[in-house]
C-alpha positions as CSV (number, residue, x, y, z in Angstrom):
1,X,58.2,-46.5,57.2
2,X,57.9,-43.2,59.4
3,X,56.2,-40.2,58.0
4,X,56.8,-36.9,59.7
5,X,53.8,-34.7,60.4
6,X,55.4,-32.3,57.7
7,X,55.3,-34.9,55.1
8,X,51.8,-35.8,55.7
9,X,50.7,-32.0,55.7
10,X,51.7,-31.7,52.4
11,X,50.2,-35.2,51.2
12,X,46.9,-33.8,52.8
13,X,47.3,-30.7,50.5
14,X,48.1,-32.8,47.6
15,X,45.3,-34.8,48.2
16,X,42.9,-31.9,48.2
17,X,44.1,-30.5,45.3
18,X,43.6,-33.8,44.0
19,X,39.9,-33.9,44.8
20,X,39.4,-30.2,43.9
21,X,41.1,-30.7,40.1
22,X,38.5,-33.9,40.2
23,X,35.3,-32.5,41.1
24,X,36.2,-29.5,38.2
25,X,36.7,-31.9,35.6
26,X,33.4,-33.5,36.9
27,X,31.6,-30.4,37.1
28,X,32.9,-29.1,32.9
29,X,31.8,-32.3,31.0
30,X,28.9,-32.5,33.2
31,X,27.4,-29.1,32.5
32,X,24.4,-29.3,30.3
33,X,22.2,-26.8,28.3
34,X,20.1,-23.7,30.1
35,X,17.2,-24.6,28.4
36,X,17.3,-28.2,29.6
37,X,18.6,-26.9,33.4
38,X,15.8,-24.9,33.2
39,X,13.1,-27.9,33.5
40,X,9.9,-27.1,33.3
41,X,7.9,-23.6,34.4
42,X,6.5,-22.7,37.3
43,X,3.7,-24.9,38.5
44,X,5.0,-27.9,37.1
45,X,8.0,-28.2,39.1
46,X,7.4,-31.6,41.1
47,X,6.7,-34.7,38.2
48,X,9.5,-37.4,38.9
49,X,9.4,-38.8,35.7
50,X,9.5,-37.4,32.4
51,X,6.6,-37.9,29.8
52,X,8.6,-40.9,28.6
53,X,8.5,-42.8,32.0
54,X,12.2,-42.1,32.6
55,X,13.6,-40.5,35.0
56,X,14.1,-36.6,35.4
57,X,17.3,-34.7,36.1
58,X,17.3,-32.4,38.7
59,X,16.3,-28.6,37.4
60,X,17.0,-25.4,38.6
61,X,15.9,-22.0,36.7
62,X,17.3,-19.6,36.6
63,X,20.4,-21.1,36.3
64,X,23.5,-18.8,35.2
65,X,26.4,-20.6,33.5
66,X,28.7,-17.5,33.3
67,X,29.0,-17.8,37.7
68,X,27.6,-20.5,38.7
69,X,28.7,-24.9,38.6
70,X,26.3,-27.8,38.0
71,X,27.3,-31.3,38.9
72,X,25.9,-34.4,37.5
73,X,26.2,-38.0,38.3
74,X,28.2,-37.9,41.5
75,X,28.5,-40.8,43.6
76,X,27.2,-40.2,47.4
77,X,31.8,-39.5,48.1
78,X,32.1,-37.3,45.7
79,X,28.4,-35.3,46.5
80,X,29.7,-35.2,50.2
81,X,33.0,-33.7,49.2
82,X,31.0,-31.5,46.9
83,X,29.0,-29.9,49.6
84,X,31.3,-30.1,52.4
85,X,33.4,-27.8,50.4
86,X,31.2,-25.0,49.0
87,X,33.1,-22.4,47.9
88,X,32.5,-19.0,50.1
89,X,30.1,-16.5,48.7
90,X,27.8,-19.8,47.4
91,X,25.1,-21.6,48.3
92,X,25.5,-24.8,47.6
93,X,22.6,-27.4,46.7
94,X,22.5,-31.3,46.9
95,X,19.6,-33.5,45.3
96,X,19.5,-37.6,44.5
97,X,18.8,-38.3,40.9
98,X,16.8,-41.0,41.8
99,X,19.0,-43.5,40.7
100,X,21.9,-43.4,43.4
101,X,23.9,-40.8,42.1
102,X,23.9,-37.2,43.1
103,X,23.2,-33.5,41.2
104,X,24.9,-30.6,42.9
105,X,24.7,-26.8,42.4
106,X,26.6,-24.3,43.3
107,X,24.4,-21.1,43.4
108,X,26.2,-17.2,43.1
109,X,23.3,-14.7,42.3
110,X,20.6,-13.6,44.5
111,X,17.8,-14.7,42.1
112,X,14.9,-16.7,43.3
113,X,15.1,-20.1,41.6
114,X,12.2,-22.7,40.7
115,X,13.0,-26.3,41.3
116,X,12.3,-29.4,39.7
117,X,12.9,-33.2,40.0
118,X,14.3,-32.4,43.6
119,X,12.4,-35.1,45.6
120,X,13.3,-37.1,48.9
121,X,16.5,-35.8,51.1
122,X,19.2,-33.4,50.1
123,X,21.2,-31.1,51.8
124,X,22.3,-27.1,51.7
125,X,25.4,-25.6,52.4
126,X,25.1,-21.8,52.8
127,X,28.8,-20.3,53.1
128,X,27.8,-17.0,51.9
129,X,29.4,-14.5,53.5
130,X,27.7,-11.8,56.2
131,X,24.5,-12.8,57.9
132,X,22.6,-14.1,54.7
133,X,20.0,-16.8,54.7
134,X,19.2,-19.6,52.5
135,X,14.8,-19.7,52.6
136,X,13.1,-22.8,51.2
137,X,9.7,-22.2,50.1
138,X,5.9,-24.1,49.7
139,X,4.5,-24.0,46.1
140,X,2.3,-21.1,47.4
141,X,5.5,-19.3,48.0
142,X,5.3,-19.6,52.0
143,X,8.3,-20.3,54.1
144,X,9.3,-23.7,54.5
145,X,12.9,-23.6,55.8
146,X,15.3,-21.3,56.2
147,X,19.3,-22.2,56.4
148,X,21.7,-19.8,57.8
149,X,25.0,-18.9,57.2
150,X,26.7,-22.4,58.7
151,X,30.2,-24.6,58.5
152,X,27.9,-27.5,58.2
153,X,25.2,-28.5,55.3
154,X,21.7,-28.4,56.6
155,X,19.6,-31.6,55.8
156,X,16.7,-31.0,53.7
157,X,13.6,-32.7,53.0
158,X,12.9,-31.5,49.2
159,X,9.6,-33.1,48.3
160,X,7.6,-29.8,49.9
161,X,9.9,-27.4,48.2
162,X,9.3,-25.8,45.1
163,X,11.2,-22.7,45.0
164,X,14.8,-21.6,46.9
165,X,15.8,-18.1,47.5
166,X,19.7,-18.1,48.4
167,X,19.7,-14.3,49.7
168,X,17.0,-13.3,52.1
């Protein structure tokens, strides 16, 4: 069986489509409550484990559900298709749940966000548009890294950051 190069640009595009109409689906019945995206204030942003023993859910607040996506429980495939694809004008943010699956957000407003539950590796894609950078900060509000505008995530190491400001 031959397939022409047409024929396999439009499987390609199919396939895409696919995986976009997927990751939305993912992204609707995974979408919880403000009040529990919004973890826990500032100064406690770091515990791993709730006061159960369990394990915490990545937070992020302020979080705005009119403009912006939150993903939970994606397999490391799906996270990487996640974040390989951030929409333009976002800032998209990967974290582990600590159990082998994957939260990612997809940040639109320029408000400086406290983290929780973000611990070990991650990554950040910045495809905001213009010359906009993505800073990491310390708990005492100090630079830790900044990302620039880039094709490709940036790594991150999440367990000094406490606080992520997607429009400096």
């Amino acid at each position: 069986m031959t397939i022409k190069s047409g024929a396999l640009q439009v499987l390609r595009a199919r396939l895409s489509h696919i995986v976009a109409a997927f990751v939305v689906l993912v992204s609707v019945f995974s979408a919880t409550t403000p009040a529990a995206q919004a973890g826990q204030a500032k100064g406690a942003a770091h515990a791993n484990t709730s006061s159960a023993g369990a394990l915490a859910s990545p937070g992020l607040f302020p979080f705005y559900r009119d403009t912006e996506v939150l993903i939970r429980d994606l397999s490391t495939p799906l996270r990487d298709i996640a974040i390989n694809n951030c929409p333009s004008a976002y800032v998209c943010v990967a974290v582990g749940e600590g159990d082998g699956q994957h939260t990612v957000f997809k940040l639109y407003r320029c408000t400086e966000r406290t983290i929780s539950n973000f611990l070990g590796y991650g990554a950040v894609a910045n495809s905001q548009t213009g010359n906009v950078t993505v800073r990491l900060k310390k708990q005492d509000g100090t630079k830790y890294q900044d990302i620039p505008v880039s094709s490709t995530p940036a790594r991150v190491y999440w367990d000094p950051v406490w606080y992520i400001d997607p429009c400096l």
